[in-house]
N, C-alpha and C positions, 0 to 999 in steps of 0.2 A: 667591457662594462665600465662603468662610471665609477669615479674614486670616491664619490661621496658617500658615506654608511646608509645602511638601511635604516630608516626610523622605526625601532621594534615596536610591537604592537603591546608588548607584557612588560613593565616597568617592578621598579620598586612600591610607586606607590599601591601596587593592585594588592600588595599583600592582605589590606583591608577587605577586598571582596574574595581574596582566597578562604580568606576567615567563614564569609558569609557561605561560601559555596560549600567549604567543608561542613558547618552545619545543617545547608540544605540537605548536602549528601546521606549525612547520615542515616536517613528515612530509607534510602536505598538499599544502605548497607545492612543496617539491621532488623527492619518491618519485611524481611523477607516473607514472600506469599507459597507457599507449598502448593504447587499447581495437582489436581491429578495427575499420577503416574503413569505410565504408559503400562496396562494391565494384561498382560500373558498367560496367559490359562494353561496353554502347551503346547505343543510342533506343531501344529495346526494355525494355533495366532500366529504361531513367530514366521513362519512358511509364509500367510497370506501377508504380512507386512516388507516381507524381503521379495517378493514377486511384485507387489507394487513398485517397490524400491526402480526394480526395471525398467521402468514409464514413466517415474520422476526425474530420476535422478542423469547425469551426461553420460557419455558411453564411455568417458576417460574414468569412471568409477566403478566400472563391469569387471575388470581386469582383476583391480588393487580390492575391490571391494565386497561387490556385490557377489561373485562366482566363487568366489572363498568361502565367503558365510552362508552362502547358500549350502555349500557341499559340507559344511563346520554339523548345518542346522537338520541337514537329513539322513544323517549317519543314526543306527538302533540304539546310542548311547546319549540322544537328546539330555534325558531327564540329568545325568550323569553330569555330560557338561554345563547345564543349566546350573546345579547347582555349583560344579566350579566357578563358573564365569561370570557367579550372580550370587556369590555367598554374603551370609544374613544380609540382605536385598539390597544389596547396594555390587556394583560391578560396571564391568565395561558390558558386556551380552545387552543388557536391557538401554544403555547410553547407546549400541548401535544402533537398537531397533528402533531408540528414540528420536535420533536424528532422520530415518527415513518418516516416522509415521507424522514427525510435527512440519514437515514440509509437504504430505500429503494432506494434511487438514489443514495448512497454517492460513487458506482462502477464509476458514471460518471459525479465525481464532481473533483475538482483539493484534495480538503480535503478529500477525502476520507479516508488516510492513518491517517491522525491526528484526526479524526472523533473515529477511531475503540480504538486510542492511548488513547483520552480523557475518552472514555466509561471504556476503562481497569481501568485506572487510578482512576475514581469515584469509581467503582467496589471494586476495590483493596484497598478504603478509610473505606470504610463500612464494608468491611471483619476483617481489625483490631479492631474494637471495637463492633462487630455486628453478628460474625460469633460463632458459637459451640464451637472453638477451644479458641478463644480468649476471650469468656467469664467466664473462670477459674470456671466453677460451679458456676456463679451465672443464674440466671434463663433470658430466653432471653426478653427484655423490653414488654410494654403494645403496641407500637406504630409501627412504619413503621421499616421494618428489612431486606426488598428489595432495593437493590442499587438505587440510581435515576438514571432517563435517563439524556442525553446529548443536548444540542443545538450548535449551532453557532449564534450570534448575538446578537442585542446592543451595546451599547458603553462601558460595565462597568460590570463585572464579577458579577452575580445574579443569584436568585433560586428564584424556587416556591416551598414552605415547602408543605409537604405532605397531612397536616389541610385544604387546600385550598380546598381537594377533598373529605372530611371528609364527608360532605352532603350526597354524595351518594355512601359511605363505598368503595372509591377509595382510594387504599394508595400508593401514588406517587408522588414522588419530583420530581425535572427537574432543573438543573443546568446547566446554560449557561455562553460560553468565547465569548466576541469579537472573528472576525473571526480571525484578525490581530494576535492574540495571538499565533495563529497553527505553525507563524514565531520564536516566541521565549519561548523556555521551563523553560526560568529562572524565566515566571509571571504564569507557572501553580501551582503552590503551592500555589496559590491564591484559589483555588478554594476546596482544600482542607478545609478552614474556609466555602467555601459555605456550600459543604458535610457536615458539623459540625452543621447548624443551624437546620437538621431534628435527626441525631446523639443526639443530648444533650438532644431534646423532645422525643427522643422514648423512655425513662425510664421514668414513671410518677413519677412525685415530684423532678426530679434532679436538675431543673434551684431555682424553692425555697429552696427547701434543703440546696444549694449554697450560695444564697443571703442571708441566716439566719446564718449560719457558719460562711459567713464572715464577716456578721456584729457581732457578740458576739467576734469574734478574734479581730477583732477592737476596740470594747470599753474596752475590758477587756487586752488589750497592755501595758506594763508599760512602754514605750519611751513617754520620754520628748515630742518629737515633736506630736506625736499624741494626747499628751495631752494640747496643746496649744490653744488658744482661737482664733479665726475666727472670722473676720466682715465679716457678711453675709445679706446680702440687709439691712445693716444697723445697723441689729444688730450684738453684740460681747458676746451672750450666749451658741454662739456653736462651737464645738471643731474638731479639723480637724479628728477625728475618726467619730464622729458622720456624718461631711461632708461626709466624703469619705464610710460608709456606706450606704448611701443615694447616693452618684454619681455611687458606683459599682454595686449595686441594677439598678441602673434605665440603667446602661449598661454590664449588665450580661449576655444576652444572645451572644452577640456579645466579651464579651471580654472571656468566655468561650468556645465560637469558636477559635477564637485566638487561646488558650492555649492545646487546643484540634489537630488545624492541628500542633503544636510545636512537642507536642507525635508523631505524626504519622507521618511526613515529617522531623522531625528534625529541628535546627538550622537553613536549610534552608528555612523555612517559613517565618521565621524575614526577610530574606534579598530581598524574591520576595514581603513581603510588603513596606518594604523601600524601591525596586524598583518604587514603583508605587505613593505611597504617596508621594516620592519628586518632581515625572514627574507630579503629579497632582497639586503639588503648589510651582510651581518655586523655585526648589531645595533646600524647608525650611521645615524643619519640629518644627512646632507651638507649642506652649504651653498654648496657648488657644483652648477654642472651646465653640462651640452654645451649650446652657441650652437644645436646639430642638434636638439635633443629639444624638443618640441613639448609635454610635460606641464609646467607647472608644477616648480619645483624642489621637492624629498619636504619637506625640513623648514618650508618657506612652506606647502607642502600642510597640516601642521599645524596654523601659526599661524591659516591660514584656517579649520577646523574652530575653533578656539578663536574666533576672533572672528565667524565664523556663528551660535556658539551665545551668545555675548554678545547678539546684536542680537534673539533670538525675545524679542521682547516679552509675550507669551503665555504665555509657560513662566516659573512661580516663580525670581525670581533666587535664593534659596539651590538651585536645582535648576543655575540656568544657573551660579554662581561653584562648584558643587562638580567640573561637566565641566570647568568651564577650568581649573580647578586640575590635574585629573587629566591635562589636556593640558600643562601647564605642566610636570608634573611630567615626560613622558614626554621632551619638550623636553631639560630639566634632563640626565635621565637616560642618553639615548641620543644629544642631539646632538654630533657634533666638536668636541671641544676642551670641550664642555659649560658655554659661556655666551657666550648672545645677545649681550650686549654687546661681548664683546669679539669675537666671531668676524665674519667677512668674509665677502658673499654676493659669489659667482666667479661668473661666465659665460665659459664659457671656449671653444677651439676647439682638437682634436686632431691633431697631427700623421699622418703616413702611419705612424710606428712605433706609432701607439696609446699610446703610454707616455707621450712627450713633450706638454706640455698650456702654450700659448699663453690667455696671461689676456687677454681681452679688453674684461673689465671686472670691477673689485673695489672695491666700498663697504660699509661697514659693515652688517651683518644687519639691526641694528634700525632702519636707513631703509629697508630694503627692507620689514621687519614694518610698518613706519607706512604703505608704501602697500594694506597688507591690510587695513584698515579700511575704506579707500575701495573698494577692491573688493568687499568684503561688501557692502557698504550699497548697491553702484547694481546689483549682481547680483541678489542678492536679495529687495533692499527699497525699490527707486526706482519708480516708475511710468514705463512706457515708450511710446511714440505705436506701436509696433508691438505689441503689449498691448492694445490700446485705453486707454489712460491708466491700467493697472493694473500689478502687479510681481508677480513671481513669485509670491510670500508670499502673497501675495493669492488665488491658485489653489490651494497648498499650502504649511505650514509647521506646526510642531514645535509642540504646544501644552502645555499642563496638561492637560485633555482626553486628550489624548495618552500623556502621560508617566505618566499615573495608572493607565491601562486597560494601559501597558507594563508600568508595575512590578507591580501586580496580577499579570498573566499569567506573570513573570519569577518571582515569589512559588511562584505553582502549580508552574513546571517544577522549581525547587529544593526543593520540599517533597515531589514526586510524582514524581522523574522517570520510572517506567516508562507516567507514564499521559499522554495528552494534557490539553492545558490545555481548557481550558471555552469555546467560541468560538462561541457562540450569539450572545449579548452579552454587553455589560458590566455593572457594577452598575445602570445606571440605564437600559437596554436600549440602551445605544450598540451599534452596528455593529464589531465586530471585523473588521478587515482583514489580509491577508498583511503587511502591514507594522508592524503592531503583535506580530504573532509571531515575527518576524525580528529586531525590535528586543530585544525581551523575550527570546529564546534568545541572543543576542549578549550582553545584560548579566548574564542567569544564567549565561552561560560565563564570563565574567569571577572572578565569585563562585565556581565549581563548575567548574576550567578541563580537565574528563577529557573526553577524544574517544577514541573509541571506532574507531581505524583499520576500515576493512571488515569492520566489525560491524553488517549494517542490522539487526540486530532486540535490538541492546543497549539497557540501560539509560539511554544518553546522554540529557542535555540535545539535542542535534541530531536521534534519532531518534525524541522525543517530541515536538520540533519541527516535524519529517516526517510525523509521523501525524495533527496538527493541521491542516497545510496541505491535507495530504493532504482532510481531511475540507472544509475549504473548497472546492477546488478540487469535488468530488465533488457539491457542495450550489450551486455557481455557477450564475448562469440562461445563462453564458454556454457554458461547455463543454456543459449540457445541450440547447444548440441553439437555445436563446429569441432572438428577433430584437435580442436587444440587443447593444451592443457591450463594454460596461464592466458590472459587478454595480451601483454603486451607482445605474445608469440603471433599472434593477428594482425600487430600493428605493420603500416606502409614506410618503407625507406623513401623519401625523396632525393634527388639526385644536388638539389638545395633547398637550403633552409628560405623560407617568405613568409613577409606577413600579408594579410589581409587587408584591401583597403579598405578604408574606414568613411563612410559618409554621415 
């Protein structure tokens, strides 16, 4: 490869149209549309929607899926597990049967086309870190290794992990968007971190593995800051390593998500979660947060995208110093009081008035930022004994490769957008994937930030996005029934690499 840098496609100055697009967004985010529910009357609905499931769905979903809930749903304790598995109406039971019944109707629904786009997409999540090819000769996990299915619905991008159906030796997640999201492609790398919270569990021992790494990197640190003392409910005998092994611990599952869709969507993951985080609290991003919440604190959420994308070695540093900047800048832009140094990362605990808010620990922001370095690094890019001596990166990560065949594609959508992009392959016959189109419509939106509210057949960037995926999904060996479980288990070795001549 040539020594010359990549010219990135996302600069500093776009932060201007970030502005505009997180306002577009917000239509999405909170004009949410409450579709009909998928309505069950008793063993009789749920029966005939799990037997059609049989005729829709691939035969790699009979196994993990289908022959489980079948045998779950015909047992004389229906009514029994209904209301377990569906208590005061909300549950995973009615999300499974809602994932077969909106791809049996989705021919005559307006989503249908964004329906087939999301499934590629989850699909094509799981194959990078979960597939033969991607798992570099380590051996394939203990747990779920079948894509999850898809929903539409809610107000707030969620899954049901595969554990749910573990009782009765069902392995199947389900991953659901807002309906409103089908409008805009720049919040589905949101769901990318959904895909991640089955991802991380189907290796036994990874999420501990993890929290034990990063706690001995942390005590054993020799930075000043880390080694500085903390009042903590009072007392000042403990040290901002020992904190922050303790706070990354109790949100590891969730911030290894994070750092997991980074690998596999790129750079663009940080900005579809800054999307949503600032439309969720009034264009601030906090440096507090509840002792109860179990995500990672939004503005660390940040820093971590910024120092995820420092460490892809792979990807051009003038490509990697122009996202961080742009992370740097959103930082700048949107965080309290609007500077890391001087602000205070709070942990805090709320009273029974909800107003009233007990600190239960407050240290400077930028000790807390200095333990996100270490946490990128053993997350991402350590080699782990549950791994087989390999690290995430290693299965999947953000390359040149990458980044080239994205701005390419990003190129086509803002020059073309009523037509789909070219997804055959690349310049050099690389393999196009759902995730290089998702990345690529996420940075064109950037650039070009008009969404097209409940418009599926508009000119948008999102719905030439849709008809892309769309065409993927339609050309997969795996929706068309082939015994395989992942597309790139399909793909041909050549004996060398060539290009195509060009006339």
């Amino acid at each position: 490869m040539s020594q010359d840098s990549i010219d990135p496609i996302i600069t500093l100055d776009d932060i201007n149209n970030f502005e505009e697009l997180k306002k577009n967004s917000r239509s999405s985010i909170h004009n949410i549309i409450y579709s009909e529910d998928l309505k069950i009357e008793g063993q009789k609905d749920a029966l005939k929607v799990i037997h059609t499931g049989f005729t829709e769905l691939p035969n790699v979903y009979r196994d993990s899926f289908l022959n489980p809930i079948l045998k779950f749903i015909e047992t004389e304790k229906y009514e029994d597990i209904f209301e377990l598995y569906n208590a005061n109406g909300s549950g995973p039971l009615l999300d499974w049967l809602s994932s077969i019944n909106q791809r049996i109707v989705m021919g005559k629904q307006p989503l249908s086309k964004a329906t087939k786009a999301f499934q590629e997409f989850c699909q094509d999540i799981f194959d990078g870190y979960l597939s033969l090819s991607s798992r570099k000769g380590a051996k394939l996990p203990e747990h779920q290794i079948i894509a999850p299915l898809v929903k539409w619905g809610g107000d707030t991008p969620y899954t049901w992990p595969a554990t749910m159906g573990s009782t009765f030796d069902m392995k199947m997640s389900i991953v659901s968007l807002p309906s409103t999201y089908s409008d805009n492609i720049a919040l589905w790398p949101l769901c990318a971190h959904e895909c991640y919270h089955d991802i991380i569990q189907a290796d036994e021992g990874l999420l501990n593995e993890l929290e034990d790494v990063i706690y001995k990197e942390l005590m054993e640190d020799p930075s000043d800051e880390l080694k500085e003392k903390i009042l903590w409910n009072g007392s000042n005998s403990s040290s901002v390593a020992k904190f922050a092994a303790k706070y990354w611990r109790m949100t590891m599952e969730e911030t290894a998500a994070d750092v997991c869709a980074l690998l596999n969507v790129g750079p663009c993951a940080g900005v579809s979660f800054a999307l949503l985080a600032l439309s969720l609290n009034n264009n601030t991003l906090e440096s507090s947060s509840s002792i109860a919440d179990p995500h990672p604190n939004e503005a660390l959420r940040i820093s971590l995208a910024a120092e995820v994308t420092k460490q892809f070695e792979e990807l051009d540093l003038t490509v990697r110093n122009e996202y961080v900047k742009f992370f740097d800048q959103i930082m700048s832009k949107y965080m309290k009081n609007n500077n890391k140094t001087e602000n205070n990362f709070v942990l805090y605990s709320t009273f029974l008035d909800l107003v009233n808010k007990h600190h239960d620990v407050e240290i400077p922001y930028r000790y807390m930022e200095k333990t996100v370095e270490i946490v990128a690094r053993v997350i991402g890019f350590t080699k782990l004994k549950s791994l087989e001596n390999h690290s995430l990166s290693e299965f999947n990560t953000w390359t040149n490769h990458d980044q080239i065949l994205t701005q390419r594609i990003a190129d086509q959508f803002l020059r073309n957008q009523k037509e789909p992009a070219e997804t055959v392959a690349g310049p050099d016959e690389q393999e196009v994937y759902a995730t290089h189109i998702v990345a690529a419509a996420t940075l064109a939106s950037i650039k070009k930030p008009n969404i097209a509210i409940r418009q599926p057949n508009s000119d948008s960037i999102t719905n030439a996005a849709l008809i892309t995926l769309e065409q993927l999904y339609d050309t997969s060996p795996v929706w068309k029934g082939y015994s395989v479980i992942y597309r790139s288990d399909a793909g041909k070795h050549n004996i060398i690499s060539y290009k195509k001549n060009k006339t």
